[in-house]
N, CA, C and O of each residue as an XYZ file, in Angstrom:
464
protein
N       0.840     -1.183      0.000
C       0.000      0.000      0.000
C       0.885      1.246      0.000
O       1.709      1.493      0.880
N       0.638      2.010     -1.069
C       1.552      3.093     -1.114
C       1.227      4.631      0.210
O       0.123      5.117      0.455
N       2.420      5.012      0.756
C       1.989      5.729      1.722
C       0.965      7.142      0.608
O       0.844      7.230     -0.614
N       0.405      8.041      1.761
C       0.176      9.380      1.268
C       1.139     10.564      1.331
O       1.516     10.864      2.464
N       1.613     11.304      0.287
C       2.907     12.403      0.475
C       1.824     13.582      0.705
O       0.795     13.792      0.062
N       2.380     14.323      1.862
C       1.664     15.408      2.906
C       1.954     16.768      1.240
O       2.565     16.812      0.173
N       1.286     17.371      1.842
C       1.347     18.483      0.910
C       2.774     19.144      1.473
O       3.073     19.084      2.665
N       3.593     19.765      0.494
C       4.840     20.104      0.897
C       6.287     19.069      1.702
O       7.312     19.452      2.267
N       5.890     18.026      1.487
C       6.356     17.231      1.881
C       7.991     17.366      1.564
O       8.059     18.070      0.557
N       9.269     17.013      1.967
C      10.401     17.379      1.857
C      10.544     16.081      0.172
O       9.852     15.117     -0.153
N      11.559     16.624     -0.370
C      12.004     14.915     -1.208
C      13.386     14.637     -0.397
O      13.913     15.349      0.458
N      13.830     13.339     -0.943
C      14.338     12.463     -0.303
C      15.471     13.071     -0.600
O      16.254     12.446      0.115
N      16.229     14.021     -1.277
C      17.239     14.664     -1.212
C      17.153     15.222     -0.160
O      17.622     14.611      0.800
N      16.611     16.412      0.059
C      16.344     17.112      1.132
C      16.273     16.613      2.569
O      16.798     17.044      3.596
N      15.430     15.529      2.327
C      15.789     14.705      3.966
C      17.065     14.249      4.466
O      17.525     14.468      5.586
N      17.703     13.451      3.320
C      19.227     13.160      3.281
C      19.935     14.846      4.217
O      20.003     15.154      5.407
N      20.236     15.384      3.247
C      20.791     16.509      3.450
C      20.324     17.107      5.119
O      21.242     17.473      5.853
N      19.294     17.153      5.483
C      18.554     17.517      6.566
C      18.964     16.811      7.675
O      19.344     17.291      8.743
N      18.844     15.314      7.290
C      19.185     14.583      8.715
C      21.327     14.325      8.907
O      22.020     13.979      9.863
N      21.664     14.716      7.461
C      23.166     14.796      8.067
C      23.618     15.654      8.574
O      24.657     15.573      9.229
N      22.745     17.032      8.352
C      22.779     18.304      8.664
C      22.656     18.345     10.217
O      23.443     19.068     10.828
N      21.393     17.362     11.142
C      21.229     17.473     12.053
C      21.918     16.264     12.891
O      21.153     15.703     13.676
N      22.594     16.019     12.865
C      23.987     14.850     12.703
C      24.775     15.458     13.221
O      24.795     15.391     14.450
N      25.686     16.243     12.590
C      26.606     17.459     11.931
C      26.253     18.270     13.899
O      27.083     18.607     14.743
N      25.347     18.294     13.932
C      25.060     19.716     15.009
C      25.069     18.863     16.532
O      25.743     19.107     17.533
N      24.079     17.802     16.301
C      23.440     17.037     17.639
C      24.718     15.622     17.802
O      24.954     15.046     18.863
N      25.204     15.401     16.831
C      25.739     14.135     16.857
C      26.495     13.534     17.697
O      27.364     14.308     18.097
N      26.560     12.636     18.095
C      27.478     12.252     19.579
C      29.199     11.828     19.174
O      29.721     11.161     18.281
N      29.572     12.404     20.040
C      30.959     12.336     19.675
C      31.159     10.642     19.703
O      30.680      9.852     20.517
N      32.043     10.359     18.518
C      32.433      9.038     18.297
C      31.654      8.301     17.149
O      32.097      7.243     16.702
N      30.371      8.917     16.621
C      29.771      8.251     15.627
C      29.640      9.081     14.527
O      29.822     10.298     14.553
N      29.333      8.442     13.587
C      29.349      8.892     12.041
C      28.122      8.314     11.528
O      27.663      7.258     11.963
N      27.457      9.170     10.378
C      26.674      9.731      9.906
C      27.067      9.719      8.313
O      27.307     10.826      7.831
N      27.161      8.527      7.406
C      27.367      9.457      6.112
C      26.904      8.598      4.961
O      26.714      7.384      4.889
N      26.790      9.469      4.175
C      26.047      9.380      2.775
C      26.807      8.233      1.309
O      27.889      8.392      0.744
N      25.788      7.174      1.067
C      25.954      6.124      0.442
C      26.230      6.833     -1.092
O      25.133      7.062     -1.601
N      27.160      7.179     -1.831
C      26.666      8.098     -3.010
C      26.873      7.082     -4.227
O      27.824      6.871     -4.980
N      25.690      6.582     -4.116
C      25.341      5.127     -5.174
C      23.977      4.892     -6.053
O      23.627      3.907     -6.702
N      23.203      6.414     -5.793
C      22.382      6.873     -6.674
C      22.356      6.598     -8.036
O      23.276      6.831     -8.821
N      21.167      6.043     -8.326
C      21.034      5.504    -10.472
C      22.163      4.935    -10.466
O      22.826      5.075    -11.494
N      22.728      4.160     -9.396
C      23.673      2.715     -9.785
C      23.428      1.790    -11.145
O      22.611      0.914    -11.428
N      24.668      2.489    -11.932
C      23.632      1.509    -13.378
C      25.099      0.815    -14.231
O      25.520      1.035    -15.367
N      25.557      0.020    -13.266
C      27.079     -0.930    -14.164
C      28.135     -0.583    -13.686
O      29.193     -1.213    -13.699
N      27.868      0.702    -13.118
C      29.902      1.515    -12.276
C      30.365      0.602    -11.673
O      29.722      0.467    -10.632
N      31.538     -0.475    -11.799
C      32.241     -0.995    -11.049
C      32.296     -0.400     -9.502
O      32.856      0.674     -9.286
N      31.739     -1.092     -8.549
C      31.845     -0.619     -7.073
C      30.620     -0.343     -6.429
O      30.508     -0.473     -5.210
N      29.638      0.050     -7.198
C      28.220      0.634     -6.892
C      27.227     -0.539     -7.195
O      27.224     -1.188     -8.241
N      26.046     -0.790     -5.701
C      25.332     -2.049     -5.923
C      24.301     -1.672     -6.009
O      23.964     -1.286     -4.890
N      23.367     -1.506     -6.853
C      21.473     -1.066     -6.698
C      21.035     -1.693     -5.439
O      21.297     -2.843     -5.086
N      20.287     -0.750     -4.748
C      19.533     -1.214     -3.610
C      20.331     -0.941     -2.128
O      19.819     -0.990     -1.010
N      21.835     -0.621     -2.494
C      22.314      0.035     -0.885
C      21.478      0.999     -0.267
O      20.898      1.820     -0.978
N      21.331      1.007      1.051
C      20.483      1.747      1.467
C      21.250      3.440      1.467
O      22.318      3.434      0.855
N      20.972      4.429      1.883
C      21.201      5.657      1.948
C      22.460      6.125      2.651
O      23.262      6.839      2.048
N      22.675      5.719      4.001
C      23.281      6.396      5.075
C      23.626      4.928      5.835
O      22.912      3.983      6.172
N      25.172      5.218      5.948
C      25.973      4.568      6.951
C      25.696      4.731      8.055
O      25.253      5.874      7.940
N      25.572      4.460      9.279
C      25.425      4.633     10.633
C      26.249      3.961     11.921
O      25.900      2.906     12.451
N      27.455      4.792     12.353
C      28.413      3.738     13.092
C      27.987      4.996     14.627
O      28.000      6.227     14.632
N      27.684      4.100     15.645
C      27.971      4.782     17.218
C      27.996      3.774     18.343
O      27.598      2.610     18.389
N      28.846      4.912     19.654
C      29.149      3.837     20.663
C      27.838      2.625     20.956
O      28.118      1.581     21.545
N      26.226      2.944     20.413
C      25.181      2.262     20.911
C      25.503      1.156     20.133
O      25.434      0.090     20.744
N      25.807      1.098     19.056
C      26.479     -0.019     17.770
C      27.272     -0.980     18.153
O      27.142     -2.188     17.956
N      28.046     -0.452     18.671
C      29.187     -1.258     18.877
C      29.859     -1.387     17.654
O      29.695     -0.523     16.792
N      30.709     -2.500     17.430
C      31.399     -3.017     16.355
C      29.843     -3.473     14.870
O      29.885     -4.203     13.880
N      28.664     -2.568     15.481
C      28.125     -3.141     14.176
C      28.148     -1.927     13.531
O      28.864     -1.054     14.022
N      27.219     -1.568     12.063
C      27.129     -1.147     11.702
C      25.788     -0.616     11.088
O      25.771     -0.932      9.898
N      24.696      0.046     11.433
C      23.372      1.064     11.050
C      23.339      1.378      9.773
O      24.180      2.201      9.411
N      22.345      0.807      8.695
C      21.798      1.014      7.301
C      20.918      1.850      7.440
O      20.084      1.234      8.104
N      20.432      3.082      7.226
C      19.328      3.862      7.183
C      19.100      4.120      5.388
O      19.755      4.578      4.451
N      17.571      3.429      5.653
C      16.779      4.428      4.107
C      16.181      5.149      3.931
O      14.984      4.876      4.014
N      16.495      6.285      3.637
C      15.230      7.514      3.452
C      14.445      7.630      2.686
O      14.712      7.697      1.486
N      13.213      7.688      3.178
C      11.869      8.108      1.869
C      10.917      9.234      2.236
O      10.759      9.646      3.385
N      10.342      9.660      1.233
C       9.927     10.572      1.378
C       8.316     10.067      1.934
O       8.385      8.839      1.894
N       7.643     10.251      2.172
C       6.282     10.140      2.825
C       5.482      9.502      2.394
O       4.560      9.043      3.068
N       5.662      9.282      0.958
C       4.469      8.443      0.031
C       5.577      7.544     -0.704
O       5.125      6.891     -1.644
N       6.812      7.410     -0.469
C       8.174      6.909     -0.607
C       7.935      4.940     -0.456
O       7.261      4.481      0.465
N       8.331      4.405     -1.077
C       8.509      3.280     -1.372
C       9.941      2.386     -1.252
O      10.996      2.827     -1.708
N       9.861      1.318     -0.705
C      11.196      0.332     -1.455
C      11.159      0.065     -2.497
O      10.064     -0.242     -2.968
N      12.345      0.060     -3.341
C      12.265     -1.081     -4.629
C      12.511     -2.169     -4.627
O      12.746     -2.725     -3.554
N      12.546     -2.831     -5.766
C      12.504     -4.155     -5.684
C      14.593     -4.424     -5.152
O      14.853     -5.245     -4.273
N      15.200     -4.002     -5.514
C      16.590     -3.942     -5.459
C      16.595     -3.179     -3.678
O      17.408     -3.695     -2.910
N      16.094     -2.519     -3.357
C      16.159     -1.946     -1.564
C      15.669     -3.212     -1.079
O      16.134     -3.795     -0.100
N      14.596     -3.669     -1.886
C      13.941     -5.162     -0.938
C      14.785     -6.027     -0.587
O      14.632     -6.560      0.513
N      15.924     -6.407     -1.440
C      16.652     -7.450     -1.651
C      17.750     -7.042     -0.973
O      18.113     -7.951     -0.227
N      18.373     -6.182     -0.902
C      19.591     -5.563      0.418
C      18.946     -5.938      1.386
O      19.551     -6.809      2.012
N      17.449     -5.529      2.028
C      16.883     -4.884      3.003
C      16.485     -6.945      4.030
O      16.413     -7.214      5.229
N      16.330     -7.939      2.652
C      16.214     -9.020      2.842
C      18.059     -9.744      3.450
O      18.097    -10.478      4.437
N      19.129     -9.440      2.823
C      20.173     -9.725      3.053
C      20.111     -9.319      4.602
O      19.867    -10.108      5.515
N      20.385     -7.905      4.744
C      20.591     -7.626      6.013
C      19.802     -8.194      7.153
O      20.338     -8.521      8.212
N      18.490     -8.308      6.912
C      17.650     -9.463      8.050
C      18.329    -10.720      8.234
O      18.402    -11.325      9.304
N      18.939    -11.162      6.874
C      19.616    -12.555      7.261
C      21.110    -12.669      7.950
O      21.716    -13.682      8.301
N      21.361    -11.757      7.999
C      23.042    -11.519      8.489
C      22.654    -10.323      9.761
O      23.477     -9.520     10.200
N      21.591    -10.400     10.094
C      21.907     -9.285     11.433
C      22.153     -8.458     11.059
O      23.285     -8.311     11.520
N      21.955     -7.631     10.471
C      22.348     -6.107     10.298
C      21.623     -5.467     10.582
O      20.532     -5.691     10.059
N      21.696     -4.220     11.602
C      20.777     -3.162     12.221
C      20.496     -2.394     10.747
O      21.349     -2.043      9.932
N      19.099     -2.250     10.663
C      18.659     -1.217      9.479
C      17.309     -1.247      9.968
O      16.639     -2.078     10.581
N      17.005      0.506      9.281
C      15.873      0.945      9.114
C      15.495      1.346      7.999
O      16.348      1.590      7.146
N      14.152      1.511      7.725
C      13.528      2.188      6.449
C      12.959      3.680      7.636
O      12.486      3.330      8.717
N      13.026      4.823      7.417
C      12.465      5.915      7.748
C      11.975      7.047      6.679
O      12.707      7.543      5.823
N      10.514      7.380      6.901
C      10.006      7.959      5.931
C       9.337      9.651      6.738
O       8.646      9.705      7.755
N       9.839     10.907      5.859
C       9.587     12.125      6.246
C      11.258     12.711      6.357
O      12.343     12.441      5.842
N      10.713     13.658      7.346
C      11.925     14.518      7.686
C      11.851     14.018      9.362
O      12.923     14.310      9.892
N      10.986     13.415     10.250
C      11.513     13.539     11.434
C      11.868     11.799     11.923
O      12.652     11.408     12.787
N      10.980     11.008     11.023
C      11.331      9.703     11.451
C      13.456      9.142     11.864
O      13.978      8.538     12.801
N      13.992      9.753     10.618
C      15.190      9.541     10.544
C      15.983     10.418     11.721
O      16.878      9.581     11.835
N      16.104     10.748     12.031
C      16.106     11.654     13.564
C      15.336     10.658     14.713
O      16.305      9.929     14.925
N      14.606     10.287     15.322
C      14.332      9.240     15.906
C      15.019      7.679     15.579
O      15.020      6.925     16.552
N      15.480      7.248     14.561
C      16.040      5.836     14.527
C      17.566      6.576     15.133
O      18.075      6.122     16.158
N      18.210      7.746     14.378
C      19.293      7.208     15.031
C      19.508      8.339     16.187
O      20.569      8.951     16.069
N      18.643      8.738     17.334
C      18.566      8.738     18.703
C      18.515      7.337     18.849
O      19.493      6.904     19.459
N      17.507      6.279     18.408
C      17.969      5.167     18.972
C      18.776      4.183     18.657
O      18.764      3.038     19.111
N      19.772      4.833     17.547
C      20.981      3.613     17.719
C      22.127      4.633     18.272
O      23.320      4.329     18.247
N      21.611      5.952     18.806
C      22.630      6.433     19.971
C      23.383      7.383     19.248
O      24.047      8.096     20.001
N      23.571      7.768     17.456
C      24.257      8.896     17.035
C      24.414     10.076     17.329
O      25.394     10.819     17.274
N      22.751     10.295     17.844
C      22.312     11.711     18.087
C      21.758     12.294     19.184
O      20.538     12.164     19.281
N      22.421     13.010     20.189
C      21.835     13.642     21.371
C      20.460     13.325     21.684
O      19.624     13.337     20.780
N      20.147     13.047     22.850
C      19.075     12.839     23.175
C      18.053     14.342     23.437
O      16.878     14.236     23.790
């Protein structure tokens, strides 16, 4: 079921940009925050369709490592996010899907990046 996008709703650039922005300001010393730049992945040696958005490493982590995906409000997985998003369930990997501008700000308060 596809979500509903709010009127004025941010796009998923903008959220990106927004939540590293608020990273950048709130962020807890020792963790990182950064940007997957693997956009229209289409054959570039190195780049896999379907990585999620944003790296996520903090002391709440430990030695793991935080996948965050951003969408915009009426924002979707693809079939290629499905299939990362399926890997990482099978190997333990902490990930989220977060959709808007404030959800992504709440996942990583709770994997501990960002000031409480």
């Amino acid at each position: 079921m596809a979500r509903k996008r709010k009127l004025f709703a941010p796009r998923e650039s903008l959220i990106q940009q927004a939540t590293i922005n608020h990273w950048r300001a709130l962020g807890v010393p020792g963790s990182l925050v950064a940007a997957v730049p693997n956009a229209r992945a289409a054959g570039q040696a190195g780049l896999t369709k379907g990585l999620f958005d944003l790296i996520v490493m903090s002391p709440t982590l430990g030695d793991r490592t935080g996948w965050l995906e951003l969408k915009a409000d009426d924002g979707e997985l693809s079939k290629d996010q499905r299939e990362v998003r399926s890997v990482m369930i099978a190997c333990g990997v902490p990930h989220a899907v977060a959709y808007g501008r404030d959800e992504p700000i709440q996942v990583l308060k709770h994997w501990g990046a960002i000031r409480q």
